[in-house]
TORVEXZA-560525 format. One record per residue: x, z, y of N, C-alpha, C in turn; residue number from 1. Coordinates in nm, 2 decimals. Each point is the difference from the previous one (the first is absolute). Layout:
N
X|Z|Y|X|Z|Y|X|Z|Y|NUM
...
//
This chain:
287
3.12|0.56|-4.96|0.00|0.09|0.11|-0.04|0.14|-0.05|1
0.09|0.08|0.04|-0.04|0.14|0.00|-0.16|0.08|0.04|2
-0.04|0.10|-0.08|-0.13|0.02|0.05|0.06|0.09|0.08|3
0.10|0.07|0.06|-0.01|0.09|0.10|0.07|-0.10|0.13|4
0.02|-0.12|-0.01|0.03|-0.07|0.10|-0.10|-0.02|0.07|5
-0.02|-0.04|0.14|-0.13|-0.05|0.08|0.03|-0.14|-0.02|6
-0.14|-0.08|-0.02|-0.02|-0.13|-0.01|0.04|-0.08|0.18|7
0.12|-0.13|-0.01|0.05|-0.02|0.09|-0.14|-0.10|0.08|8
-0.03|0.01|0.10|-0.15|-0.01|0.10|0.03|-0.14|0.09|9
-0.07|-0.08|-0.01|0.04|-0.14|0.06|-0.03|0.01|0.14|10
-0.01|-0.07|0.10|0.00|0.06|0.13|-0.16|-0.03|0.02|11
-0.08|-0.08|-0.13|-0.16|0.01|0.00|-0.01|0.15|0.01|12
0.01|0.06|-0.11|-0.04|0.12|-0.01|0.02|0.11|0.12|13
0.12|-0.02|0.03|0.00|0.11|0.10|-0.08|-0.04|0.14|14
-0.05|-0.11|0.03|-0.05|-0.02|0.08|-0.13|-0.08|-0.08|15
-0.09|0.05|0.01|-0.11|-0.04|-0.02|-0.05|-0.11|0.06|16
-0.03|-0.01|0.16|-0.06|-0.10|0.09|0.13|-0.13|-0.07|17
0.08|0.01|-0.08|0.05|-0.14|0.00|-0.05|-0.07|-0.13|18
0.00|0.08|-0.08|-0.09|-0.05|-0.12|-0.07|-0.11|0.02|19
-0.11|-0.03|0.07|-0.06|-0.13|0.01|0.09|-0.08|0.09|20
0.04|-0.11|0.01|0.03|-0.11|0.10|-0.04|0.02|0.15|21
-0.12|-0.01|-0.05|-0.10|-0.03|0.14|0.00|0.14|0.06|22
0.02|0.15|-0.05|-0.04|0.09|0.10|0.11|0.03|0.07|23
0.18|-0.05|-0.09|0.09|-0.03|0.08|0.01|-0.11|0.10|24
-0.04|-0.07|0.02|-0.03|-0.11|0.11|-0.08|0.03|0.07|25
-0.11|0.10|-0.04|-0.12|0.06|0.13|0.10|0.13|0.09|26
0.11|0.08|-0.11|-0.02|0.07|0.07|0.16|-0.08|0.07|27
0.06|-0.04|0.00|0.12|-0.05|0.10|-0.05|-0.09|0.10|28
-0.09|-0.06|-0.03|-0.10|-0.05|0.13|-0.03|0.11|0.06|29
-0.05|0.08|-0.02|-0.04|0.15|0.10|0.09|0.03|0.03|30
0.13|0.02|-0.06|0.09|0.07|0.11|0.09|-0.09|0.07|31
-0.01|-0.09|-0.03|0.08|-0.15|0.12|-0.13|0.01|0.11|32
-0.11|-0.02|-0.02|-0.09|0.06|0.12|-0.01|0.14|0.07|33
0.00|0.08|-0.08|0.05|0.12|0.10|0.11|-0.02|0.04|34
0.14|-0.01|0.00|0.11|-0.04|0.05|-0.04|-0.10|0.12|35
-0.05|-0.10|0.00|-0.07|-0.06|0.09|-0.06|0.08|0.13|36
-0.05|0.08|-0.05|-0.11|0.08|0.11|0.10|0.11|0.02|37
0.04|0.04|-0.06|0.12|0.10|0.06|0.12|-0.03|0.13|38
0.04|-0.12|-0.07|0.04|-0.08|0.14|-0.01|-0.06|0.11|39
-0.14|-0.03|-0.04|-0.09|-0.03|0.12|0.00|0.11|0.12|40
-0.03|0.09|-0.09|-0.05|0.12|0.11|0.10|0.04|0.05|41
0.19|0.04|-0.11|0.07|0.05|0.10|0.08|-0.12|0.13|42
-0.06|-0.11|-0.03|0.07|-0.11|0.10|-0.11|-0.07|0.11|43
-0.13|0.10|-0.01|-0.11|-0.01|0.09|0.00|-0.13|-0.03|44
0.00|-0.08|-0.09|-0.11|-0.11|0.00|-0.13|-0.01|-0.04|45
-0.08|0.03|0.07|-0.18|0.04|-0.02|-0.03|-0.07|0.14|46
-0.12|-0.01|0.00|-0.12|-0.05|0.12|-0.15|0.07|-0.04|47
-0.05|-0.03|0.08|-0.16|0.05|-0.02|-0.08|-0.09|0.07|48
-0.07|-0.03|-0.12|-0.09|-0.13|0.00|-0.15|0.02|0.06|49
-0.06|-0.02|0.11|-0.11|0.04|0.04|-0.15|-0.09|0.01|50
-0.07|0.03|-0.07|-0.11|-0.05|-0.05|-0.13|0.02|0.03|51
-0.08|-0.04|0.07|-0.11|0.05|0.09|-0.12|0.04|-0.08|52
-0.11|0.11|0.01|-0.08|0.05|-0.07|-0.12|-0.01|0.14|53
-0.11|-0.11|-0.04|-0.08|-0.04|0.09|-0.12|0.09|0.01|54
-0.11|-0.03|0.09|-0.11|-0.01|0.01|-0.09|-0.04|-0.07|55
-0.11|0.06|-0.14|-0.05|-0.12|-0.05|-0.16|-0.05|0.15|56
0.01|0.08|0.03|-0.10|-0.08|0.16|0.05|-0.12|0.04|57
0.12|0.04|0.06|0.07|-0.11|0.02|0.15|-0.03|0.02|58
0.03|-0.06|-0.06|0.16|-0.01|-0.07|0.12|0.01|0.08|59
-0.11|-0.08|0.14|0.09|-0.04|0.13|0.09|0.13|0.06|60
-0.08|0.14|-0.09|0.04|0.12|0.07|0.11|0.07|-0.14|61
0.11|0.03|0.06|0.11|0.08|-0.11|-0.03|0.17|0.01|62
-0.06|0.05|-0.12|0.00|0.16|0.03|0.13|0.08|0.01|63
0.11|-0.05|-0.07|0.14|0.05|-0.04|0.04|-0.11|-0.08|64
0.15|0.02|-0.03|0.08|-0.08|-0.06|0.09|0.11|-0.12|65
-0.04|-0.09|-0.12|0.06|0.06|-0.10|0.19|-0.07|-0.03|66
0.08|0.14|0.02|0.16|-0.03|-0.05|0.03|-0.02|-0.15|67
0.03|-0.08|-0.01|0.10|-0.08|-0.15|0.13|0.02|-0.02|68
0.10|0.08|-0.03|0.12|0.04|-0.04|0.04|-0.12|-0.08|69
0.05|-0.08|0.08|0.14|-0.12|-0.02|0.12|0.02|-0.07|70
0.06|0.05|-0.12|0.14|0.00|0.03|0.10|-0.14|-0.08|71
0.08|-0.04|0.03|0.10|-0.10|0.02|0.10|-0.04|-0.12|72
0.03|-0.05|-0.06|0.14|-0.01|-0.01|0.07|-0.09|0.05|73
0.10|-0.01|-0.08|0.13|-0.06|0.07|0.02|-0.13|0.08|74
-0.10|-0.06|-0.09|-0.06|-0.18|0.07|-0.10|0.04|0.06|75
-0.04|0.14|0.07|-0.15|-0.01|0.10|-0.11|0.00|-0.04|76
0.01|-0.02|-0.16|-0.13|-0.03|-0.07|-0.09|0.10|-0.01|77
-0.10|0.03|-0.03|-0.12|0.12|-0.01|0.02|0.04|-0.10|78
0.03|0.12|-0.04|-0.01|0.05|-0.09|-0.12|0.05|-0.04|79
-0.08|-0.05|-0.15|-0.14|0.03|0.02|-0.06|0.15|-0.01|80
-0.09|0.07|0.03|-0.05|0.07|-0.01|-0.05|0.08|-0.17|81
-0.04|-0.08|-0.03|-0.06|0.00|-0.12|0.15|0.01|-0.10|82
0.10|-0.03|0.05|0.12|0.00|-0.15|0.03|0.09|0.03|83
0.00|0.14|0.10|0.10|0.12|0.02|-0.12|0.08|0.01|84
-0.10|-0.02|0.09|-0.05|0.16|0.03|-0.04|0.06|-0.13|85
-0.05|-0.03|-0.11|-0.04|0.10|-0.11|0.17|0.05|-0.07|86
0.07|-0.07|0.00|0.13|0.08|-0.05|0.04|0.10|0.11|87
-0.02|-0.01|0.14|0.06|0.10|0.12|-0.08|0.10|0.03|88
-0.12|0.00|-0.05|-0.14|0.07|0.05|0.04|0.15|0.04|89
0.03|0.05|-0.14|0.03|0.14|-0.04|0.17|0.09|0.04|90
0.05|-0.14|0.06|0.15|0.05|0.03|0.06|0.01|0.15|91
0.07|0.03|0.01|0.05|0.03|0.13|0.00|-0.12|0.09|92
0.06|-0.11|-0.11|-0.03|-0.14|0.12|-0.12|-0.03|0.04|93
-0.09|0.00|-0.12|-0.19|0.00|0.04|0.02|0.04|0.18|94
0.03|0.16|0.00|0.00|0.08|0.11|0.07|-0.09|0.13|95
0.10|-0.06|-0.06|0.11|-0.05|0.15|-0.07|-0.14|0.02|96
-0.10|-0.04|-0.07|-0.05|-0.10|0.01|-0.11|0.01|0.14|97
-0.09|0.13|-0.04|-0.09|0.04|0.08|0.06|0.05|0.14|98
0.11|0.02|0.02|0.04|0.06|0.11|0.07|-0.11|0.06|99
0.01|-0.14|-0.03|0.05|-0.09|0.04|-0.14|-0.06|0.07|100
-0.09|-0.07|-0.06|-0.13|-0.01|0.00|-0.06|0.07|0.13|101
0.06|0.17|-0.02|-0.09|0.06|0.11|0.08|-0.02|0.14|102
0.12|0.01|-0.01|0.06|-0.01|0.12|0.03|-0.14|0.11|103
-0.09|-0.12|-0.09|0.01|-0.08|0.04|-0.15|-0.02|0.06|104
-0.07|0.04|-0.06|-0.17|0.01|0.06|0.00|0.07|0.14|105
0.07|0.14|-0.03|-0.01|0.04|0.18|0.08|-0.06|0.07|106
0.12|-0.03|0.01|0.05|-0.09|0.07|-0.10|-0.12|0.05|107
-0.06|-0.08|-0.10|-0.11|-0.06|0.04|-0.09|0.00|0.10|108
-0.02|0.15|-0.02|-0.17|0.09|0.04|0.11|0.00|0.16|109
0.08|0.06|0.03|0.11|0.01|0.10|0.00|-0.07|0.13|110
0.03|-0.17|-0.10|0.07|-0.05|0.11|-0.16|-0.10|0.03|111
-0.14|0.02|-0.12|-0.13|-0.09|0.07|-0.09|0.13|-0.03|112
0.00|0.10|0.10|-0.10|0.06|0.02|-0.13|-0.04|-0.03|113
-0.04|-0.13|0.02|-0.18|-0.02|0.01|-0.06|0.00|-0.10|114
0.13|-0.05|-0.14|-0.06|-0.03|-0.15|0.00|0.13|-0.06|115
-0.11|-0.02|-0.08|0.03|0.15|-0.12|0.05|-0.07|-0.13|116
0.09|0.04|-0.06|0.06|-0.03|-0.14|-0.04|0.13|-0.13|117
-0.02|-0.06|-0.11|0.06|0.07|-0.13|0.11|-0.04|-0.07|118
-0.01|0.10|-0.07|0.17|0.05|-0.07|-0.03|0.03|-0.11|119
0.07|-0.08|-0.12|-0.03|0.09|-0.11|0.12|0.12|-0.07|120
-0.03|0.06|-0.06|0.08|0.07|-0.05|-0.04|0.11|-0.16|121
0.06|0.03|-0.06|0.00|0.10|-0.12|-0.13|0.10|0.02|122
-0.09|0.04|-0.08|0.02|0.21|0.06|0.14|0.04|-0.01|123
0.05|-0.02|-0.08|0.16|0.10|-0.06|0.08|-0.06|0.16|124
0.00|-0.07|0.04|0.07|0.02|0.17|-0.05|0.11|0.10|125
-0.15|-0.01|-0.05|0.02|0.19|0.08|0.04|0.08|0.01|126
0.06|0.05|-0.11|0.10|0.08|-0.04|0.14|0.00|0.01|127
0.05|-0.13|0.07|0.14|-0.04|0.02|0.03|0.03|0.12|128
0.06|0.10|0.02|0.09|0.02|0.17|0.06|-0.10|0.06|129
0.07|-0.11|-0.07|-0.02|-0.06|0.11|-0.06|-0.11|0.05|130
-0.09|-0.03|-0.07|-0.11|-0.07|0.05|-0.09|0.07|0.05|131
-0.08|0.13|0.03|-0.03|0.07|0.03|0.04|0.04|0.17|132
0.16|0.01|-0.03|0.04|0.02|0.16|-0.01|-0.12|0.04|133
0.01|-0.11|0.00|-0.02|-0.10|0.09|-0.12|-0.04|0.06|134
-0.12|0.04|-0.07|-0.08|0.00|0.06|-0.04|0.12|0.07|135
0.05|0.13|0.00|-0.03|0.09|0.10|0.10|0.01|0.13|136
0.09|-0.08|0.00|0.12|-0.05|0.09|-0.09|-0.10|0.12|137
-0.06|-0.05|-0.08|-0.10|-0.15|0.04|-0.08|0.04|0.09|138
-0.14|0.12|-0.07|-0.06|0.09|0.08|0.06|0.05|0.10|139
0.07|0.10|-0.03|0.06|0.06|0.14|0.03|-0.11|0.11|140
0.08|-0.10|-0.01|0.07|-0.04|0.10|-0.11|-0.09|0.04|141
-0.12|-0.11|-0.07|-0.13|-0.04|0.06|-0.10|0.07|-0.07|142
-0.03|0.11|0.06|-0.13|0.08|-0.01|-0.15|-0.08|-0.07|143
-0.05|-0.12|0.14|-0.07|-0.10|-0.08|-0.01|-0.13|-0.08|144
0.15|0.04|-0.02|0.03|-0.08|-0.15|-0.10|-0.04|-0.12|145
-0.03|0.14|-0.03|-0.10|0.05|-0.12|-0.09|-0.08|0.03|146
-0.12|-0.01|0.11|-0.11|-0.09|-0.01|0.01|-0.14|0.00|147
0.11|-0.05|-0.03|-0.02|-0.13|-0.08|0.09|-0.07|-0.10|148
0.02|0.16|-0.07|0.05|-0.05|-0.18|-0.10|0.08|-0.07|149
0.00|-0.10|-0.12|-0.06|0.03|-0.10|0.09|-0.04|-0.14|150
-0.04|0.15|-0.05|0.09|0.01|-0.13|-0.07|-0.06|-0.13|151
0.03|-0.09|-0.09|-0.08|-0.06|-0.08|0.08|0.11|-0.16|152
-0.06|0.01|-0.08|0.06|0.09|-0.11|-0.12|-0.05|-0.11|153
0.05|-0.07|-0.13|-0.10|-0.09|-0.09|-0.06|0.11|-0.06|154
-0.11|0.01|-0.09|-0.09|0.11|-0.03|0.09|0.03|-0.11|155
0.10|-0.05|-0.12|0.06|0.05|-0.12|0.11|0.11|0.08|156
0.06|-0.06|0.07|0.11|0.08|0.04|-0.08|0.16|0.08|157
-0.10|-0.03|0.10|-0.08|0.13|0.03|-0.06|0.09|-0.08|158
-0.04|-0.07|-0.13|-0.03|0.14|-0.12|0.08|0.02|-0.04|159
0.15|0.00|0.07|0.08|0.04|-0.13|0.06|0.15|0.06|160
0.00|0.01|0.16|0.04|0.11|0.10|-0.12|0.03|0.08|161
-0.13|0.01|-0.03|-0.09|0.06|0.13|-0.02|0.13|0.03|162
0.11|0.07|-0.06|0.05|0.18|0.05|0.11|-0.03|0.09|163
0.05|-0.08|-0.01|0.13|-0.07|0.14|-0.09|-0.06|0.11|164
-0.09|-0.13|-0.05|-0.02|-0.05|0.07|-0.08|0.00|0.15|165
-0.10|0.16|-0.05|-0.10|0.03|0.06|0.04|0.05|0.13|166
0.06|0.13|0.01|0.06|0.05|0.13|0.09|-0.08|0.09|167
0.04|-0.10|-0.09|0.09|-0.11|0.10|-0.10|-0.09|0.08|168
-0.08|0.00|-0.06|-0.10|-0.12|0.06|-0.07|0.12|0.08|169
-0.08|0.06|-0.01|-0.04|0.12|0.10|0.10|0.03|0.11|170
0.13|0.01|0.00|0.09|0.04|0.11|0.00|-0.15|0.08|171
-0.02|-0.14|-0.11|0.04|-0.11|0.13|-0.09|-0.05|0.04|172
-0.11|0.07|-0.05|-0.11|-0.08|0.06|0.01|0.08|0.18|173
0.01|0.12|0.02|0.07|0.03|0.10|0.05|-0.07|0.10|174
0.07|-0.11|-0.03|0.07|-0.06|0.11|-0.08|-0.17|-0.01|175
-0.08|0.01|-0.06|-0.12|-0.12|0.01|0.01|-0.08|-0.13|176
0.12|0.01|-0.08|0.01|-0.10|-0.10|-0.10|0.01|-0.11|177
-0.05|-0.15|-0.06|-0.10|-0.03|-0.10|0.03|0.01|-0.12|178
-0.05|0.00|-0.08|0.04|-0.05|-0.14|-0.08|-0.08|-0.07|179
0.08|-0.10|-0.06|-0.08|-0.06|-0.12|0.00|0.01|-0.15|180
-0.06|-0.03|-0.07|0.03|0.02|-0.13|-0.04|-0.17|-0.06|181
0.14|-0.04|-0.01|0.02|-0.14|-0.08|0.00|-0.02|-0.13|182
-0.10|-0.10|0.00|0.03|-0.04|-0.16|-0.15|0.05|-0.08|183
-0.09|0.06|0.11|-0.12|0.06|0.01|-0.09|-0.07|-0.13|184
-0.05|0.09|-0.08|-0.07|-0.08|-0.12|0.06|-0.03|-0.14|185
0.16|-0.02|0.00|0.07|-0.07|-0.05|-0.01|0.08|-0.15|186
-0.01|0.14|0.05|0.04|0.07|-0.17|-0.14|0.10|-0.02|187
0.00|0.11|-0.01|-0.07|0.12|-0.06|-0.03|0.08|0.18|188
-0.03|-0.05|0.11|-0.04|0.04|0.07|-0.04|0.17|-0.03|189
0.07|0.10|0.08|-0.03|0.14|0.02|-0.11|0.05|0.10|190
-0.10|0.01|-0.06|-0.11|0.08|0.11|0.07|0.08|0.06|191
0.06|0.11|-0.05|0.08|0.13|0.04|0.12|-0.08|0.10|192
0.04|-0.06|0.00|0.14|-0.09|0.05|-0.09|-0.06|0.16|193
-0.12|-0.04|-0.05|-0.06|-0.06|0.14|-0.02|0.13|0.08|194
-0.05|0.11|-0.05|-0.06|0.11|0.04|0.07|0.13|0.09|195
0.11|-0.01|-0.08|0.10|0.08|0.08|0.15|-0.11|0.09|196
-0.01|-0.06|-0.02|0.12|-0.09|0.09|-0.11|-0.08|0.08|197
-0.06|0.00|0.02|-0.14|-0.04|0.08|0.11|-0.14|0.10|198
0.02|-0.10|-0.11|0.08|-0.11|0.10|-0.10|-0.11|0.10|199
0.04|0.00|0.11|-0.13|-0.07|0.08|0.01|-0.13|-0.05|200
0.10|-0.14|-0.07|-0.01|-0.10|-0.03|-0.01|-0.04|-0.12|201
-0.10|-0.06|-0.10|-0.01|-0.03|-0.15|0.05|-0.21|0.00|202
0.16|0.01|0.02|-0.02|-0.18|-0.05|-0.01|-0.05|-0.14|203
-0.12|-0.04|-0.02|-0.03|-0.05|-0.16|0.12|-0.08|-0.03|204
0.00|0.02|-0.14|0.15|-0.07|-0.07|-0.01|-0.19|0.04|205
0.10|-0.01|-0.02|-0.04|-0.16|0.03|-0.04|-0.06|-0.15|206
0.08|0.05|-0.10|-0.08|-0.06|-0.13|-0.16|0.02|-0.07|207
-0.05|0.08|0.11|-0.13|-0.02|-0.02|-0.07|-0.10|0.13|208
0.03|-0.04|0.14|-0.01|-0.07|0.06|-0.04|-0.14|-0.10|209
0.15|-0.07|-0.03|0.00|-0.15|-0.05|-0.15|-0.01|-0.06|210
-0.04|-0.08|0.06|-0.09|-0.13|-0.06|-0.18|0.12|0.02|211
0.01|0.09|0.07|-0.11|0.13|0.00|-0.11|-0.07|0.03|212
-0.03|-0.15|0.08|-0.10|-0.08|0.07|-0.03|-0.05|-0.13|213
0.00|-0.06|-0.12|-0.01|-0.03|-0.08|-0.01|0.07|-0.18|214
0.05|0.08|0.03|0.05|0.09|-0.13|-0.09|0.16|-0.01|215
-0.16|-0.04|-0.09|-0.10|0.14|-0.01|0.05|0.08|0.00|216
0.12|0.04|-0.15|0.07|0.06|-0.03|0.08|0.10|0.14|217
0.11|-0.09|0.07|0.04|0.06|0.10|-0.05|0.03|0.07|218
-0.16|-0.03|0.08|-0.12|0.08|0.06|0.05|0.13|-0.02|219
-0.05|0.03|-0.10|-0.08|0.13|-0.07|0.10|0.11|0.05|220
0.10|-0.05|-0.04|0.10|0.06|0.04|0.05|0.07|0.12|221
-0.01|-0.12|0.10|0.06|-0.02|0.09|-0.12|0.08|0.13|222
-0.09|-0.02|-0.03|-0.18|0.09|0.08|0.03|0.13|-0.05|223
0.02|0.00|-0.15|0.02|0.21|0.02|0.14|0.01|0.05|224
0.13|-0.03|0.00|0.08|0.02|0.10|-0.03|0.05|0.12|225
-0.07|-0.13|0.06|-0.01|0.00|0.19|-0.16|0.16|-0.03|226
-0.12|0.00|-0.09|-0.06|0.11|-0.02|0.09|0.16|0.03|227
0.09|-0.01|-0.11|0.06|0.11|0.00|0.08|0.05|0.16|228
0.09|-0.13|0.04|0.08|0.00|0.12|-0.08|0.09|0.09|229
-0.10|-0.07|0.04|-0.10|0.03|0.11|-0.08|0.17|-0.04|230
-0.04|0.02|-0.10|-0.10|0.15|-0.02|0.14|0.09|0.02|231
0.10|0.00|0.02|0.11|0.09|0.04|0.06|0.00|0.14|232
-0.04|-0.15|0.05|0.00|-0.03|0.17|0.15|-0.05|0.01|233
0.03|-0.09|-0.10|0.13|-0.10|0.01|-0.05|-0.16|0.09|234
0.08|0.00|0.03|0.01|-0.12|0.06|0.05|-0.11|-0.08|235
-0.06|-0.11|-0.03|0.00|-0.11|-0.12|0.11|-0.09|0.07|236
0.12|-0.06|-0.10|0.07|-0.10|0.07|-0.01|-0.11|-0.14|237
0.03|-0.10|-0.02|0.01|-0.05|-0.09|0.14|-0.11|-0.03|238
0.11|0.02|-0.09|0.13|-0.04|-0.01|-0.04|-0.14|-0.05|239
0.14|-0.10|0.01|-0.01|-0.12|-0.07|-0.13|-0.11|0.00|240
-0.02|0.01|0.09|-0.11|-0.10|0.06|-0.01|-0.13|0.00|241
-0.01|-0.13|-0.04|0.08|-0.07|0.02|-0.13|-0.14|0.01|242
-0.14|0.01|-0.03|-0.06|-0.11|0.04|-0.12|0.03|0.06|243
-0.08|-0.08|0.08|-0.12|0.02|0.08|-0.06|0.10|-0.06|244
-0.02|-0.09|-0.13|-0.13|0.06|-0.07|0.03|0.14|-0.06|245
0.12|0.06|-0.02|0.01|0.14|-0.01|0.01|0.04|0.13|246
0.05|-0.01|0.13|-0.03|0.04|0.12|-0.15|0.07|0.00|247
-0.10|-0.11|-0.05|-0.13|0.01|0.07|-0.09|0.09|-0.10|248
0.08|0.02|-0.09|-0.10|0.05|-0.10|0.06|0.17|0.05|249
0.10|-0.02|0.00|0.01|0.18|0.02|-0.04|0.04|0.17|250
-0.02|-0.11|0.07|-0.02|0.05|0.14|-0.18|0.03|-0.03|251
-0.02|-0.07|-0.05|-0.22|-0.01|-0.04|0.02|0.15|-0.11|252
0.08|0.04|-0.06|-0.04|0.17|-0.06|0.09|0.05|0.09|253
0.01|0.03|0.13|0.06|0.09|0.08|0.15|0.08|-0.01|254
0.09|-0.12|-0.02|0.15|0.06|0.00|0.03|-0.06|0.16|255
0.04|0.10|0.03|0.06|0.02|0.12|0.12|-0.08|0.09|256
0.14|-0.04|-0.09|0.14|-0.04|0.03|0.01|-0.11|-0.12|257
0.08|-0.08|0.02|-0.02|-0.05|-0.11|0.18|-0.09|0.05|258
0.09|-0.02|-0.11|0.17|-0.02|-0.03|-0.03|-0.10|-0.07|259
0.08|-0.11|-0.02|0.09|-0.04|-0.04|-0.02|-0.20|0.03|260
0.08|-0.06|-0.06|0.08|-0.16|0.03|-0.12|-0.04|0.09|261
-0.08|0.02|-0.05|-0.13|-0.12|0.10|-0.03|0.05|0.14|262
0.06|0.11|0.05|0.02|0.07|0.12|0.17|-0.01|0.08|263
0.08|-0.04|-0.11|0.15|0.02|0.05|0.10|0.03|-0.17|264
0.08|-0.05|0.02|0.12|0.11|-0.11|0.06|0.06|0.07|265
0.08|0.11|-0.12|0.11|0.06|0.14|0.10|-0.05|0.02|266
0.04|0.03|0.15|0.12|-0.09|0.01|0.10|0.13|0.10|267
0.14|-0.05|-0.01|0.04|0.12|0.07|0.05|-0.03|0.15|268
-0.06|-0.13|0.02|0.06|-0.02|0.15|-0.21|-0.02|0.07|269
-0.02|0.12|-0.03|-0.16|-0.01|0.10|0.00|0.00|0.15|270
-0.14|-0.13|0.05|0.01|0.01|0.16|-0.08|0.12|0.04|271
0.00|0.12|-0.02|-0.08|0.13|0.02|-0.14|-0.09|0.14|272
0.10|-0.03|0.08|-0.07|0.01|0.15|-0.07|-0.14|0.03|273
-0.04|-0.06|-0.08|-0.09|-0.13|-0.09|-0.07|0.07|-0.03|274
-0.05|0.14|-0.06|-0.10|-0.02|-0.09|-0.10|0.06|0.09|275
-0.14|0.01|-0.02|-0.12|0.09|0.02|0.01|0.12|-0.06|276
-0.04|0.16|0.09|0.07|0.12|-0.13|-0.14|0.08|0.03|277
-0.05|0.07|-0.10|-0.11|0.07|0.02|0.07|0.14|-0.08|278
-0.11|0.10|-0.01|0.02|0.09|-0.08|-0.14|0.07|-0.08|279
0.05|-0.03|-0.15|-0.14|0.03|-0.05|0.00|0.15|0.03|280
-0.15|0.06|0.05|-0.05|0.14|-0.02|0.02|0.09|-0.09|281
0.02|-0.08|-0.16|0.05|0.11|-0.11|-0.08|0.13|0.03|282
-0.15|-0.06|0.01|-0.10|0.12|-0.05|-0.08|-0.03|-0.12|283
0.08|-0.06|-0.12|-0.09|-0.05|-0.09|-0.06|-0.18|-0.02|284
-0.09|0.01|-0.01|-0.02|-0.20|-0.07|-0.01|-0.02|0.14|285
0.03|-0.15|0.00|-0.02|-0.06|0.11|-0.15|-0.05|0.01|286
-0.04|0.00|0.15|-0.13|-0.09|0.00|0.01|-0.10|0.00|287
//
């Protein structure tokens, strides 16, 4: 071969991600799942799965009901959560995800006035018009809408926009709506992040929950959490709940709400008007 020839490039080289086997099979799995979710959404196959976040006083009372974004394919099946959202997070469909999510919550909020619901969604959906207008569409047309949603936004994704985040939450707190910050504890917690987005709801991660009635280790942890929650005047909820003996251990150090199986799963056909509904105060720990 000639030295002024270019050396002819196998289709490894030109594409790198194919080089290994397996990161070719991770990444065509990823995009047969986003194709998935892409379809989903433009053929409205989604539901919202509603999951009750209790009383740890007493269970018998629902403070709100947390929404679960469903989407479908072609056999009906669930498409899991966990195989799309970190590939969609940062993209536009992330976004059409959240606006699907949201517009199914108020409709919710709409047609059962008595429940309050959360929603989760991006920070980077703040910034998206039109998820954005649908919820000021929402406002307008039910004024007291706002006092019974609550916007859930996980702490990674909130330090990543809290120059976006802040004036949005200041303008909606306006029309009554809460905020939470999910996933609370999970990473590098921001004093500055608690301090200026001043969110009234802290739900500890659920992977620190598992096994917390038994496990020193997850103590330690899990007490400066609910410590920290509280000296900022968050309201403690606790995710993934799932046996007595963690019920009881977080209700005896003062967590407030407490989610998940051993209370209910979500499901998307809920009897709203079955349940008992309270509303926690969201002035900080519970007594």
């Amino acid at each position: 071969m000639s030295f002024l020839q270019e050396p002819k490039l196998s289709k490894y080289d030109r594409d790198p991600a194919l080089a290994s086997p397996l990161a070719a099979a991770v990444t065509t799995e990823d995009r047969e799942t986003i194709a998935q979710v892409a379809a989903a959404l433009k053929d409205r196959r989604m539901r919202l799965a509603f999951q009750p976040v209790v009383y740890a006083a007493d269970p018998s009372i629902i403070g709100f009901f947390e929404g679960f974004i469903r989407l479908l394919n072609l056999r009906d099946q669930v498409i899991p959560a966990r195989d799309f959202m970190g590939a969609v997070e940062q993209t536009e469909l992330g976004r059409e995800i959240d606006c699907a999510a949201l517009r199914m919550g108020l409709m919710a909020l709409q047609r059962n006035p008595q429940i309050r619901v959360s929603i989760n969604l991006s920070a980077r959906s703040v910034g998206y018009q039109p998820w954005i207008g649908i919820l000021r569409k929402a406002l307008r047309d039910h004024p007291r809408l706002g006092q019974n949603l609550i916007l859930e936004i996980n702490e990674a994704s909130a330090l990543q926009v809290p120059d976006v985040l802040a004036p949005f939450m200041a303008d909606m707190r306006g029309h009554g709506i809460v905020f939470a910050l999910d996933d609370f504890a999970a990473g590098m917690t921001s004093l500055r992040l608690l301090r200026d987005l001043r969110f009234e709801i802290a739900k500890i991660d659920g992977d620190l929950v598992k096994h917390v009635d038994t496990s020193g280790e997850a103590q330690v942890v899990v007490r400066a959490a609910i410590a920290l929650a509280q000296e900022v005047g968050m309201y403690v909820t606790a995710e993934a709940v799932e046996t007595e003996g963690e019920a009881n251990w977080l209700r005896a150090e003062g967590v407030g709400c407490l989610q998940g199986y051993l209370f209910g799963p979500p499901t998307v056909t809920p009897d709203f008007r079955a349940f008992r509904h309270g509303r926690p105060s969201l002035s900080g720990a519970a007594g």
